[in-house]
C-alpha positions in Angstrom: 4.5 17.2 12.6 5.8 20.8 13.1 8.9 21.6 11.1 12.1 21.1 13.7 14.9 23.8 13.7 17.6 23.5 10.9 20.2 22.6 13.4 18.1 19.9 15.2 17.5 18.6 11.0 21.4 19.0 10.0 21.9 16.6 13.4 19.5 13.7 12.3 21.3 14.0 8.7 24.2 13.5 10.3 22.8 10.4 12.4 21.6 8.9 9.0 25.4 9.7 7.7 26.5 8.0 10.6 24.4 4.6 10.2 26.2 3.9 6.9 28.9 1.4 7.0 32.6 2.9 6.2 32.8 0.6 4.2 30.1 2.2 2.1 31.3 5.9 3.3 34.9 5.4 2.1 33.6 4.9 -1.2 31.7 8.1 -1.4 33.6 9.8 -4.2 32.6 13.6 -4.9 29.7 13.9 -3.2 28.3 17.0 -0.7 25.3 16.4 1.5 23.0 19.5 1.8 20.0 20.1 3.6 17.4 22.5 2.5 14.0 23.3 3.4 12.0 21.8 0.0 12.3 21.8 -3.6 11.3 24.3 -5.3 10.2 21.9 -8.2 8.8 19.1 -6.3 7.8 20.3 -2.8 7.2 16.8 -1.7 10.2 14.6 -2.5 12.3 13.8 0.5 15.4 13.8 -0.9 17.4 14.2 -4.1 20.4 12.8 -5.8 22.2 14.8 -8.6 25.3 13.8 -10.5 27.1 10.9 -12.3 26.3 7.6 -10.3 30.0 5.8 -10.0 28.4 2.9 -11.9 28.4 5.8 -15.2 31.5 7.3 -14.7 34.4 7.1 -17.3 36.2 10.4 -17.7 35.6 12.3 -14.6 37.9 15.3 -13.9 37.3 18.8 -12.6 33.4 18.1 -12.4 31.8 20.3 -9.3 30.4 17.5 -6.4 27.8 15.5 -6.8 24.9 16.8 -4.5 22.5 14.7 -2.2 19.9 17.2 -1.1 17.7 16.1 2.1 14.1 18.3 2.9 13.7 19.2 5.7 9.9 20.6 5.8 8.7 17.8 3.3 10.3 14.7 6.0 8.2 16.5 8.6 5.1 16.8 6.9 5.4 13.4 5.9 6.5 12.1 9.7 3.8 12.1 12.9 6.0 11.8 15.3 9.9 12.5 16.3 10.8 9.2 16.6 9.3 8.5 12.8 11.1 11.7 11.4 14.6 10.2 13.0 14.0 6.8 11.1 12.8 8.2 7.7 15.8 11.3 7.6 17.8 8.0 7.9 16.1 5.6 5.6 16.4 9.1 3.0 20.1 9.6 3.4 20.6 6.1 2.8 18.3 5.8 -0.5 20.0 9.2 -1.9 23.8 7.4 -1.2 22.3 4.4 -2.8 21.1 6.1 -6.0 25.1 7.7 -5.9 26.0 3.6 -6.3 23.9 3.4 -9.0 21.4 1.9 -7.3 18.1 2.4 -8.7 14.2 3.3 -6.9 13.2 -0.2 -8.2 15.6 -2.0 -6.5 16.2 0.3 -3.1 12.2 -0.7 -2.7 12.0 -4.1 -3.0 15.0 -4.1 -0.3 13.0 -1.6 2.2 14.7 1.2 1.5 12.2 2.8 -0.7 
């Protein structure tokens, strides 16, 4: 589908934000979500987790955030329609915050959220 403005993009982001539990958010230690157009390395991954899962940490002071990075231009290549693009930037934010849990691509597919 034809790339949405950045705005309209940062909104859905937020809407996938918003469909995780506080529980879950609450947890969220360190962590900045960005959105950017596409990776420069890999122009077609959706999203991107960098940083220290908690399930590694041990001594962890005065480290910068750990960043969750959301594409904008690669979600809308891969969706058809609106309505697909609102459910996949969701399904994305929530695999990225998973991986921050130390929750694995194995795992996050066998439970649909791959």
């Amino acid at each position: 589908m034809e790339p949405i403005p950045e705005a309209a993009f940062e909104e859905l982001v937020g809407e996938g934000l918003d469909r995780v539990p506080d529980e879950l958010f609450d947890l969220l230690d360190n962590v900045v979500v960005l959105v950017e157009d596409a990776n420069p390395d890999e122009p077609d991954i959706l999203g991107l987790y960098e940083g220290i899962p908690l399930t590694e940490r041990e001594f962890y002071a005065g480290v910068l955030p750990d960043r969750i990075t959301i594409y904008r231009l690669a979600l809308c290549d891969f969706c058809d329609t609106h309505e697909q693009l609102v459910e996949e930037v969701a399904i994305t934010v929530v695999h990225e915050i998973a991986h921050h849990f130390g929750i694995d691509d194995h795992a996050l597919h066998e439970w649909g959220w791959g």
